[in-house]
N, C-alpha and C positions, 0 to 999 in steps of 0.2 A: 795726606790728601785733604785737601778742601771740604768741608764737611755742608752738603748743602744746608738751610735756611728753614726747610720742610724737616728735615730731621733734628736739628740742633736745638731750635725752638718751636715746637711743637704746639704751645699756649697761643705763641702771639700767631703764628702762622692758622691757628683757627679761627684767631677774634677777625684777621684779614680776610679770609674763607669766611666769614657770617656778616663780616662791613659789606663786603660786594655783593653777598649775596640778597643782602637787603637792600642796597641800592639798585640791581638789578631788578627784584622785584614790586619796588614800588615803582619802578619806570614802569613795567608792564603792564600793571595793574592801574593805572593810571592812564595809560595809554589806551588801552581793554575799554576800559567804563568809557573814556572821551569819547572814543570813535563810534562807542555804541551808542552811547547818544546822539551821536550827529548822524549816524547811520540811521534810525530809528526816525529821529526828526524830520529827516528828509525823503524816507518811505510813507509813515502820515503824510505828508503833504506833497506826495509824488500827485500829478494831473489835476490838481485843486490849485487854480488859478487864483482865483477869490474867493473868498466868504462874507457873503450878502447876509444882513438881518439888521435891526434898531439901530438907530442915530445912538452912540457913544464912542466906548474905547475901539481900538482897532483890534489892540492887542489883547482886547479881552474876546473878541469874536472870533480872530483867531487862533486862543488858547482854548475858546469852548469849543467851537466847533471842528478843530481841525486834533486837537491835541484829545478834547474832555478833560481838560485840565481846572476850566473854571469856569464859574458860573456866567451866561447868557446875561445880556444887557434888558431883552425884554423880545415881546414878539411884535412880530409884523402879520398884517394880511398876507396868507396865502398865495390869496389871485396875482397881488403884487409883484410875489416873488415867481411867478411862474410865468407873470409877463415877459420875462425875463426872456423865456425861451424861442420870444418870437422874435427879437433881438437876431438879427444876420453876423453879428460877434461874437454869438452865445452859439457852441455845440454842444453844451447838456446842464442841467440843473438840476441836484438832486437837494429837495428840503429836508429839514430835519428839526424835529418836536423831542424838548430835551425840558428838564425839569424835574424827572423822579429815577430814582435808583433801587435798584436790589440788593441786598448783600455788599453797598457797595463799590457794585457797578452802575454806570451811570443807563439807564434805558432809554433806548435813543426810536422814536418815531419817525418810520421815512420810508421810502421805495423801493421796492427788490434792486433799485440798479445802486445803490448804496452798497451790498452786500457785492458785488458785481463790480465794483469800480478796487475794491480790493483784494480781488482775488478771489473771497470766499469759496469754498467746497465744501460738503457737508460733507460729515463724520458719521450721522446718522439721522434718522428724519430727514424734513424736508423744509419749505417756505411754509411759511403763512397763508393760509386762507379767509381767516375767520381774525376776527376784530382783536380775539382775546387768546390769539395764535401769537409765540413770542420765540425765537431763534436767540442759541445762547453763545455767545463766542468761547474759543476753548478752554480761555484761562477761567474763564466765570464758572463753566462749567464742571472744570477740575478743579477749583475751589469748593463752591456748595454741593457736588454732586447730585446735582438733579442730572434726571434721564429726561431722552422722551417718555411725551406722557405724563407726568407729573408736574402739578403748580405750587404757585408760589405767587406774595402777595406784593407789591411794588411797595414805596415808599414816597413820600414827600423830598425833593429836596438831595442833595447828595450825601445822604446818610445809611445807615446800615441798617434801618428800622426794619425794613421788610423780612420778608421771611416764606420757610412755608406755609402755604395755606390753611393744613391744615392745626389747628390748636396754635396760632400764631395772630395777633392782632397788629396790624400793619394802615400804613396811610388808606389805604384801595380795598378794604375786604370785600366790600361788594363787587367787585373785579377782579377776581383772582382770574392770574395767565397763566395758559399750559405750554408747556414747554413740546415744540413742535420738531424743532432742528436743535441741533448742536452740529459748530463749524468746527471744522480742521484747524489747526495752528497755523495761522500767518506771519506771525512776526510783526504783525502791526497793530494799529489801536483797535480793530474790529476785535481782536482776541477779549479786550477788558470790556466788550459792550454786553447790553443785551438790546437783539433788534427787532423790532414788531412796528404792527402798522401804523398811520398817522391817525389813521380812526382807532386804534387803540389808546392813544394817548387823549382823544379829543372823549371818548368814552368812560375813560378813569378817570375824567373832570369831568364829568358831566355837561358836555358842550355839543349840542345839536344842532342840525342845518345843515347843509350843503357845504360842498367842498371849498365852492367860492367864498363863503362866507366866516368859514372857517381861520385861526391862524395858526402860524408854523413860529419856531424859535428862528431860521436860519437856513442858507442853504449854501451850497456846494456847487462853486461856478467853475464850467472849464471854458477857453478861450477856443473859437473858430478857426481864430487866426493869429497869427503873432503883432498884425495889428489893432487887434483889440489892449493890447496891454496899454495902448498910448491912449485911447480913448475911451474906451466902458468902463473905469473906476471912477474918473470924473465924471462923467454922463451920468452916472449910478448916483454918486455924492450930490452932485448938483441940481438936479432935477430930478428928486422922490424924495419919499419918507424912510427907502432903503440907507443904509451904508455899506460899503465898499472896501475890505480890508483886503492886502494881498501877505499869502502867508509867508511868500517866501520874503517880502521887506521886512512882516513885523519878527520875522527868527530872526533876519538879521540885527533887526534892532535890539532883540531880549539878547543873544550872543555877545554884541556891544557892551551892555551894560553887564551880564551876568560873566561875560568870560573872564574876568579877573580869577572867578573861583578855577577855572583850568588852569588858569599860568601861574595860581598858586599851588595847587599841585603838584604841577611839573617842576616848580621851583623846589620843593619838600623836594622831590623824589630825587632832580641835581643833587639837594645839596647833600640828600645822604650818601649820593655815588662821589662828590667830592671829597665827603669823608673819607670814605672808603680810597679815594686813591693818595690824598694828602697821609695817609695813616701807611700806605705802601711808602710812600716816597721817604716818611720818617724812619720807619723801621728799617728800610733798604742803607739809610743814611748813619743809622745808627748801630748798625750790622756792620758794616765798613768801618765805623770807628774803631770798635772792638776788634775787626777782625783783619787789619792792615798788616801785620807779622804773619799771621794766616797766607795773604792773598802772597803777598812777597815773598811765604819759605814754595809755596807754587810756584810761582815765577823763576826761582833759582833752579828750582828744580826740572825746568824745562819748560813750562807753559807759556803760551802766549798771552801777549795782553788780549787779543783779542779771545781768545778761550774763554779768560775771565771773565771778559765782558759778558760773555754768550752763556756764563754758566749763570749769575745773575738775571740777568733777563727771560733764562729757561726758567727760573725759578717762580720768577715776578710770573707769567703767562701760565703757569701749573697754577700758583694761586689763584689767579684771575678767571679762570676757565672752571677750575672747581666751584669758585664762590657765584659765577657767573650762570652754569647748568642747576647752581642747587637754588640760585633765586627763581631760574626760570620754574622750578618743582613748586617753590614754595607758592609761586604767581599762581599755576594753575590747582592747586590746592587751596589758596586763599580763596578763588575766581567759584570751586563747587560750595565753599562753606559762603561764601557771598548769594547761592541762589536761596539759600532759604529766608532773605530779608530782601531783594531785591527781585524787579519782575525779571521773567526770562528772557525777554528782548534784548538784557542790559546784559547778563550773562551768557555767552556760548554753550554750550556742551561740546563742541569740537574738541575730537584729540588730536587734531593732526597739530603743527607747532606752524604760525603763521608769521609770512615773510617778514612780518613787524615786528615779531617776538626774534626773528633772526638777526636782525638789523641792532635792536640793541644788546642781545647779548655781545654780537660782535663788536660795539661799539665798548662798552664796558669793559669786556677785555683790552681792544685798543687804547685807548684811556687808561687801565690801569699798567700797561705793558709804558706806556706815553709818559707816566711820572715815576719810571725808572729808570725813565735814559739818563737823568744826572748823576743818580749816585751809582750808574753803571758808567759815563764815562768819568770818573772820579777815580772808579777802580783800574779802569783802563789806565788812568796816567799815574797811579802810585811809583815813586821809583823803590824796585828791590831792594838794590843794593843799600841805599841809602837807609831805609826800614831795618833790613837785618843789620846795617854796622852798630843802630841804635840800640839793639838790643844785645850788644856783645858787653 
């Protein structure tokens, strides 16, 4: 009898179980991280139409105020930005005063409807009342472990200088914030913030006067109407001292430029699954050379060619399914040892297996079953008789 492939080489039919399996799971895991980024990207800047603040980059106003990714071009008047909301194109405008961090996090000066535009719920505490009243988002808060009730001293800048208040010397000592709220997990950039009022930020610089006179870094525009997208970014650019950036052109602009690094990726990840079946296709090829008196004293003995085929091909599909289920293990084992360097947004905790992890293992299979159809009809058309009369 025919000895299958699984049994007879047992070395090389693991190294083909550990090629798929690794090209399985760098498909996943690659695919995992992309989509959470672009998932992530696009919850940030879910109902934020534009972000109005200082004449410069677009994509830097963008990235600070919609991502907190980087630093603010400069501030504007206040009043300016609030002119905005008498605007019949404008249905909301939340500013926001950015410049110092905690531990870290960036501290973000703004309006209850800021915490409000993303969901926010509290965990425990409440809002702000008081100047030097500070709301922490979850992941800030499960970092440094402050409670309510207890302070902490901001910082200069997007550095980690700050600290607790107490026995800690930081940018703001003469301002230490008490921590009021701590929010629930969103899944969004509110988690990495800390957020307190606009007079707390204008208070830990030492900046007096009225509101009007006061400035903000930026704010956070939604449109009225689907007509305003054709005319209040120009309006805005062309007549003030605001600028006008919309988040969703300048992602697509950073995606443009930076999406090379995804389709290098996915190219890594191809070419390990190409390995992995060009490496089936060899061994299958090279199994059949060896084993031609084999297939043939089968065939004499009653089989069909198509049996033959089919026992080949069962073979190729046991490997592929093995190596395929054990990438998908390795993916979501690599995806928990990935949360302790990476934020949680970017990572799942999900156990369930999703329709995208189903797609490609069964792709991976098909594909690896796909580069055994040659040297499975190859076996198909060996002639027996001709085989055994050589070996007489």
């Amino acid at each position: 009898m025919l000895k299958g492939q699984l049994a007879q080489q047992p070395l090389l039919t693991g190294m083909h179980i550990a090629l798929v399996a690794l090209g399985t799971a760098a498909m996943i895991l690659v695919s995992h991280l992309l989509s959470a980024v672009s998932e992530n990207a696009q919850r940030d800047a879910r109902d934020i139409d534009l972000v109005v603040g200082a004449k410069g980059s677009p994509v830097q106003l963008v990235l600070a105020g919609v991502y907190h990714a980087d630093v603010p071009s400069g501030n504007v008047r206040l009043a300016s930005v609030m002119a905005l909301k008498k605007n019949p194109l404008v249905a909301s405008v939340i500013p926001l005063s950015l410049g110092d961090s905690f531990a870290g996090a960036r501290i973000v000066g703004t309006v209850p409807d800021f915490i409000a535009h993303y969901g926010g719920q509290f965990a425990s505490g409440g809002p702000w009342v008081a100047p030097i009243d500070a709301v922490l988002g979850a992941e800030v808060a499960a970092r440094t472990g402050l409670q309510v009730g207890e302070t902490f001293v901001g910082a200069h800048g997007l550095d980690s200088a700050g600290g607790a208040a107490v026995g800690v010397t930081g940018g703001h000592d003469a301002h230490p914030m008490m921590v009021v709220g701590i929010l629930k997990r969103t899944g969004a950039t509110l988690d990495r913030l800390v957020v307190t009022s606009l007079e707390s930020v204008w208070d830990a610089h030492g900046i007096q006067g009225s509101a009007d006179n006061n400035e903000t870094t930026l704010a956070l525009v939604r449109y009225a109407s689907p007509l305003a997208a054709a005319t209040l970014p120009r309006q805005i650019n062309s007549s003030s001292d605001l600028q006008a950036a919309s988040p969703a052109l300048e992602s697509a602009r950073l995606l443009t430029i930076f999406g090379w690094i995804g389709d290098l990726l996915r190219g890594f990840a191809g070419l390990v699954l190409a390995v992995a079946g060009m490496s089936v296709f060899v061994a299958l090829s090279q199994l059949l050379a060896h084993r031609r008196y084999d297939v043939a004293l089968v065939r004499a003995l009653g089989a069909s060619r198509a049996m033959v085929t089919r026992l080949l091909l069962l073979e190729t599909l046991i490997v592929a399914t093995c190596g395929a289920l054990l990438g998908l293990m390795l993916a979501r084992v690599a995806l928990l040892g990935l949360r302790v360097w990476l934020p949680p947004q970017l990572v799942s905790g999900e156990a369930s297996i999703s329709a995208q992890e189903i797609i490609i293992v069964l792709t991976v299979i098909g594909f690896s079953v796909l580069c055994a159809v040659v040297p499975a009809l190859r076996a198909y058309r060996v002639d027996a008789g001709s085989v055994l009369s050589q070996r007489r």
